[in-house]
N, C-alpha and C positions, 0 to 999 in steps of 0.2 A: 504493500500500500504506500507505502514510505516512497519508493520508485517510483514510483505511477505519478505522486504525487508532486514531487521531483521533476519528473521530464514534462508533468503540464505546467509547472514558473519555467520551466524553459524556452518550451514553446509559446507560450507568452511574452516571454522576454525576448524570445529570435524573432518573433513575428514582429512584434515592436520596434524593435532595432531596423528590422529591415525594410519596415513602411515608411522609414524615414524618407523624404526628400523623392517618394514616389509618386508618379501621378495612381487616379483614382483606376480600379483592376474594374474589369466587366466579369459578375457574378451570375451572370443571367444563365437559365438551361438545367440541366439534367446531370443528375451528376451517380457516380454508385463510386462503395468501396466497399474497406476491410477496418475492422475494430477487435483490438486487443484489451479487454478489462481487467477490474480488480475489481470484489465488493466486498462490503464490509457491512455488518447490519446487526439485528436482533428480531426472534421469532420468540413466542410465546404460547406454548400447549394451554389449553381452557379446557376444564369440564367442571358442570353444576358450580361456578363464582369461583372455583380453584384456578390459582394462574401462577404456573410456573416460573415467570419472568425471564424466564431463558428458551431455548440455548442461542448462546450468540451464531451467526453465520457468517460465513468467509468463503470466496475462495476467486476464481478466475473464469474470464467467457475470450470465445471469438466470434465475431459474427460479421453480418455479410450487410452494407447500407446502400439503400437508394433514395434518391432525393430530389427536387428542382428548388430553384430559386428562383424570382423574381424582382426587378429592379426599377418600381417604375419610376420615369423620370429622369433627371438628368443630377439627382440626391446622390446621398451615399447611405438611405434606406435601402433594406433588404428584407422581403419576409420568401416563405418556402414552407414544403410541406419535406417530412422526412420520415423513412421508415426500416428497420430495423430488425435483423434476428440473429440470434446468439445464441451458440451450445456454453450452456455455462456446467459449473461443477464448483457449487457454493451450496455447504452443508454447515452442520453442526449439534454437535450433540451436550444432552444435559444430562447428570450423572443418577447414577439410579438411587433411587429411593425419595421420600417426600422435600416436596418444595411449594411453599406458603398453601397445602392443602392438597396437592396434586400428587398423587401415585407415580414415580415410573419406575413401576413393577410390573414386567422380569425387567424389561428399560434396558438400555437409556432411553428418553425422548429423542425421536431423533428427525429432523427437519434437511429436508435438501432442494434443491434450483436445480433442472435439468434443463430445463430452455428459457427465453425471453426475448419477447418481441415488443416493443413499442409502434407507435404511431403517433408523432407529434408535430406541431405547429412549430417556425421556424422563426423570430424578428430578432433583428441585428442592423448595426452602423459598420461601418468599412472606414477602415484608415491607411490610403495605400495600397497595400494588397490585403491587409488585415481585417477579419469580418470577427467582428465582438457581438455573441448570440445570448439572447434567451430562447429555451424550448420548454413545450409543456404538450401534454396530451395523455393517453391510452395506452398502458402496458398488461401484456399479458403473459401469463409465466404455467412452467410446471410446476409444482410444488409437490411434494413428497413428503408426508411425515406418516412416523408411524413408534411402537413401542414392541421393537422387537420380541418377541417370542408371544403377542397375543394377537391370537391370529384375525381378531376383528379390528384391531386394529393399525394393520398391515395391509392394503388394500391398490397400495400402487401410486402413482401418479393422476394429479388432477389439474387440469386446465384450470386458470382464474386468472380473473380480471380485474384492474384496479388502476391506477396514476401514475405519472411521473412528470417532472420538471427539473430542471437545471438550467446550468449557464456554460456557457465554452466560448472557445477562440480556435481561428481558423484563419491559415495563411496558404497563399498560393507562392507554391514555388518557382511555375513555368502557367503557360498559359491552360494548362490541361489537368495540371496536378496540384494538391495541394495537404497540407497535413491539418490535422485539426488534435484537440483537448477539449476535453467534455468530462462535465458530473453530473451525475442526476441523482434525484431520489425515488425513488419505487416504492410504493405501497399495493403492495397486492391483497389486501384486507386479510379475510377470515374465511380458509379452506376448513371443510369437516370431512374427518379419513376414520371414521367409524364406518363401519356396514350396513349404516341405517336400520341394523333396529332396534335402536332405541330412541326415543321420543327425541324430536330436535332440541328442548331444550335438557335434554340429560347427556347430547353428543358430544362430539371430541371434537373441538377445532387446536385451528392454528393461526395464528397471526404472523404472516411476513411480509417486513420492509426493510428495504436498506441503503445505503450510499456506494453510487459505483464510480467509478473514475476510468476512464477509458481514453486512448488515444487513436486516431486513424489517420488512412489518407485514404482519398478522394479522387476519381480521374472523371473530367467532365466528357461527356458524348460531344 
């Protein structure tokens, strides 16, 4: 995380350095790449007002972007639509036995990220070659939790839906290519990985969200 975190003052700092004394870049068009992450977060087992408070999650994705931009006018306004998908492998687990009311017995709890797609909205100013963004929109993920050794509640992976927003930086290096840095946050609410059946409010959920830090580059069509 530390690295990740590291190479985006970087890239914000080379992007800055380098928009010095430039004229204004053309942003416009279609753009796709590749994205390296890092997350970092916390998940939370529930059942009947027990709540674990844990387990924390971690770990890394790569995933694949496509995107447009639009620039109307003769500004250094930018907005765009961008979208997202990433094999991640961010897990984490809680240690067995009670925590503020909650069982994880035979346990651990244990929470994990096997994919993640967004879909969000794009607005940013340009300095140079430099595009300084906000994003915000629609994420959607795997999630996986379960309490090994009880077999109702070991059920697999579940699609869910929920938010993100961040902010990033993004330079062009030639007229085709270009790198970017990016954070976001993710909340993907409250997955239930019980077998349903037991009444919904006696079920097992899971609460995950987290902060991801990711870096890419971009090649325009």
């Amino acid at each position: 995380m530390r690295i990740l975190a590291a190479a985006f003052a970087l890239c914000l700092v080379a992007g800055l350095a380098s928009a010095q004394g430039l004229t204004a870049t053309d942003w416009t068009g279609t753009y796709g790449g590749v994205t390296l992450g890092l997350a970092n977060g916390e998940s939370a087992h529930l059942n009947n007002g027990a709540d674990t408070g844990g387990p924390g999650i971690s770990g890394g994705s790569f995933g694949l972007t496509l995107g447009h931009n639009f620039a109307p006018g003769a500004g250094d306004f930018v907005y765009g639509v961008e979208g997202d998908v990433s094999a991640t492998d961010i897990s984490g687990d809680q240690a067995i036995g009670f925590h503020n009311g909650f069982n994880c017995v035979p346990g651990p709890c244990r929470t994990s990220l096997t994919w993640l797609a967004t879909l969000r909205g794009r607005v940013g100013i340009t300095r140079g070659n430099m595009l300084i963004y906000g994003t915000a929109g629609l994420a959607a993920g795997g999630v996986e939790a379960s309490i090994p050794g009880a077999a109702f509640l070991d059920i697999g992976t579940q699609a869910e839906t929920g938010w993100t927003a961040g902010v990033g930086a993004e330079f062009q290096i030639n007229e085709r290519t270009s790198l970017k840095a990016d954070v976001i946050y993710v909340d993907l609410g409250r997955t239930r990985y019980d077998d349903g059946a037991l009444p919904a409010a006696n079920g097992f959920y899971v609460d995950t969200s987290f902060t991801q830090l990711r870096l890419g580059m971009n090649f325009r069509f």
